[in-house]
C-alpha positions as CSV (number, residue, x, y, z in Angstrom):
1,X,44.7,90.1,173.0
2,X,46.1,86.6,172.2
3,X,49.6,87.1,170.4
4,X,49.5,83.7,169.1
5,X,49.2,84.1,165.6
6,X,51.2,87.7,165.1
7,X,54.2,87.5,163.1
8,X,57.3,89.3,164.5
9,X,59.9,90.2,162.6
10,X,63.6,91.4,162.8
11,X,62.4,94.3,160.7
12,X,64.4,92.8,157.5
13,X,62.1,92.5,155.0
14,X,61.3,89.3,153.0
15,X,63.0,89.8,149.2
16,X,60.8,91.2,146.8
17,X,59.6,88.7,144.1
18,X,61.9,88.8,140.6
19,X,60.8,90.9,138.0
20,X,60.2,88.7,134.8
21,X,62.3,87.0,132.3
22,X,61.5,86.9,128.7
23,X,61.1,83.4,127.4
24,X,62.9,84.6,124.3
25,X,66.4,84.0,123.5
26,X,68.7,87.4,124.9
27,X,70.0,88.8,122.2
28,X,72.1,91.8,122.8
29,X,74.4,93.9,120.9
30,X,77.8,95.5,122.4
31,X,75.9,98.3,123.3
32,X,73.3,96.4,124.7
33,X,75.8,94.4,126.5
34,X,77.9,97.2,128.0
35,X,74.6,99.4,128.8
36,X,73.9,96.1,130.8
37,X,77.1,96.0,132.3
38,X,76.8,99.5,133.0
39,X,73.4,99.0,134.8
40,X,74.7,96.7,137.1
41,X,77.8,98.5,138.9
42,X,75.4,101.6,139.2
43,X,72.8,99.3,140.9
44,X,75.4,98.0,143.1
45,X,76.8,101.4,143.7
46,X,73.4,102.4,144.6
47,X,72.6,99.4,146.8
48,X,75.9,99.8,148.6
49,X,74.8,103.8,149.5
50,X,71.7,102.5,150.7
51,X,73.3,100.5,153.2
52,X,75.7,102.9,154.3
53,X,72.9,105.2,155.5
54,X,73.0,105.8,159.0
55,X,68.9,105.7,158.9
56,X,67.8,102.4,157.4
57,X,64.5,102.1,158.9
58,X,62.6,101.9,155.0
59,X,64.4,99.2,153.7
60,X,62.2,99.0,150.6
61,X,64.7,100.7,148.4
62,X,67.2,98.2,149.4
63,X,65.2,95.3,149.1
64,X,64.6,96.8,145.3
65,X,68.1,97.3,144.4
66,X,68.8,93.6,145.0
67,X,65.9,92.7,143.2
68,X,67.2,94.6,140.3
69,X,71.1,92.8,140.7
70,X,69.1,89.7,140.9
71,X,67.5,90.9,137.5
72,X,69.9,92.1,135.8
73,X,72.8,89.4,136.4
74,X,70.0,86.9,135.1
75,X,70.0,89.0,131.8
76,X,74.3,89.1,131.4
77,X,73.9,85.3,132.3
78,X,71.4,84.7,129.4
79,X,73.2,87.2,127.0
80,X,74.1,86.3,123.8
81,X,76.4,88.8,121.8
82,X,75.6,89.6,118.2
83,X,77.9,91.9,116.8
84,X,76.3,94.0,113.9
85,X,79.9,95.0,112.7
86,X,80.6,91.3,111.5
87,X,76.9,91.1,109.6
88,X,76.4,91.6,106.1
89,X,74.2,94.5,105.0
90,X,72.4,92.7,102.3
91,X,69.4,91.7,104.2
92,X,67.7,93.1,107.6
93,X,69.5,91.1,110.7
94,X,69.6,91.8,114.2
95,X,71.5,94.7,115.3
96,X,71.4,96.5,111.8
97,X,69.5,100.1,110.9
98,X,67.3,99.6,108.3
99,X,65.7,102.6,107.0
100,X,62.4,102.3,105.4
101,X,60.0,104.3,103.2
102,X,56.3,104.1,104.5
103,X,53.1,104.6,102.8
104,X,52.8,108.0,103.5
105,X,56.6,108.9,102.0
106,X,58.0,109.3,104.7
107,X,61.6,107.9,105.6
108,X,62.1,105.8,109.2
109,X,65.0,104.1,110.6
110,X,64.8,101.3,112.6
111,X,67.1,99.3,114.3
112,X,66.2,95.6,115.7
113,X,68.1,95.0,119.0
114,X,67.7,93.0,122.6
115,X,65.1,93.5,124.8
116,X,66.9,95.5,127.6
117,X,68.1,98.1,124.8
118,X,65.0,98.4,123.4
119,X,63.1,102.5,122.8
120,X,60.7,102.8,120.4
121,X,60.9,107.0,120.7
122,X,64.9,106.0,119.5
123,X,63.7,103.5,116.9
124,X,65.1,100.6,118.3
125,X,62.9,97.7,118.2
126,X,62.7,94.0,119.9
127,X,63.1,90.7,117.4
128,X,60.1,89.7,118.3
129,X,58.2,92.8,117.7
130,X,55.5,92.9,114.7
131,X,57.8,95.7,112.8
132,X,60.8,93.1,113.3
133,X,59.2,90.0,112.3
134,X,58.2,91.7,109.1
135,X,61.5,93.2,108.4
136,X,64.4,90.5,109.1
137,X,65.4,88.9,106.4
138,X,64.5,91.9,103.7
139,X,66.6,93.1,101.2
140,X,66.7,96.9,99.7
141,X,63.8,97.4,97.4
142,X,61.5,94.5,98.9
143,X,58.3,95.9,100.2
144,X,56.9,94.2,103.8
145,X,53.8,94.4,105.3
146,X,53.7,95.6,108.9
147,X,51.0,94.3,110.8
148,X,50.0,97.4,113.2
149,X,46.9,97.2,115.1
150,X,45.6,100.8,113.5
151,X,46.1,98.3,110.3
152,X,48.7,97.1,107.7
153,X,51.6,99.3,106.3
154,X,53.7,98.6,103.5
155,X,57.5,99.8,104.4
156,X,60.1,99.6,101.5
157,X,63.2,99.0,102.5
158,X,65.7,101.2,101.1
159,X,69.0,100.9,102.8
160,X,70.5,98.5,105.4
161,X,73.9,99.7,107.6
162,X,75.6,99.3,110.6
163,X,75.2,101.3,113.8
């Protein structure tokens, strides 16, 4: 058999393509930010462990660690810091809980932060979301329509604080 056309390798593997960037601005507040921060050093940790083994024949997991630095310094490049403890709490902003009251009477909280921090099952919610769209800029007592795809809610807002 002709080995003309075989690739050989030095058994490295070729990086693994990035994960994707949001278009959208990066938004992050401290907790965000230090989550991030935290992310990173336990990646590194983790990428540094994988090396040390004495069997590195599967170097997928390393190749994904680095991937993942690669990601996640992008993100702490891009961030930009909004601090909800220097926002007023007249009107739904970024980084603020907002509780509402929905059709059905019942009370939710929400709180609108950056995309890496983001967990609906802990009510915290992306800007660019449906829910956020229709809540930033709101003010206690105004009633906004959220656009769900099982159909339109009305929320009233009731109260606006800080994390």
């Amino acid at each position: 058999m002709s080995r003309a056309f075989v690739k050989e390798g030095d058994g490295a593997l070729d990086p693994l393509p990035d994960l994707p960037i949001s278009p959208h601005p990066n938004h992050v507040t401290p907790a965000g930010l230090a989550a991030l921060q935290s992310r990173l050093r336990d990646t590194q940790a983790r990428l540094a462990a994988l090396k040390a083994r004495p069997d590195r024949l599967d170097k997928l997991p390393e190749a994904a660690a680095e991937r993942d630095i690669r990601y996640i310094e992008a993100r702490l490049r891009s961030a930009i810091l909004i601090d909800p403890a220097t926002l007023p709490t007249t009107e739904v902003a970024f980084g603020l809980i907002v509780t509402v009251l929905d059709d059905d009477g019942a009370e939710l909280r929400f709180q609108i932060t950056g995309e890496d921090e983001a967990d609906a099952a802990q009510g915290r919610i992306t800007p660019h979301s449906p829910l956020a769209r229709a809540l930033m800029g709101a003010r206690p007592g105004d009633v906004v329509r959220w656009a769900k795809p099982s159909g339109p809610r009305d929320l009233e807002i009731l109260r606006i604080d800080r994390p």
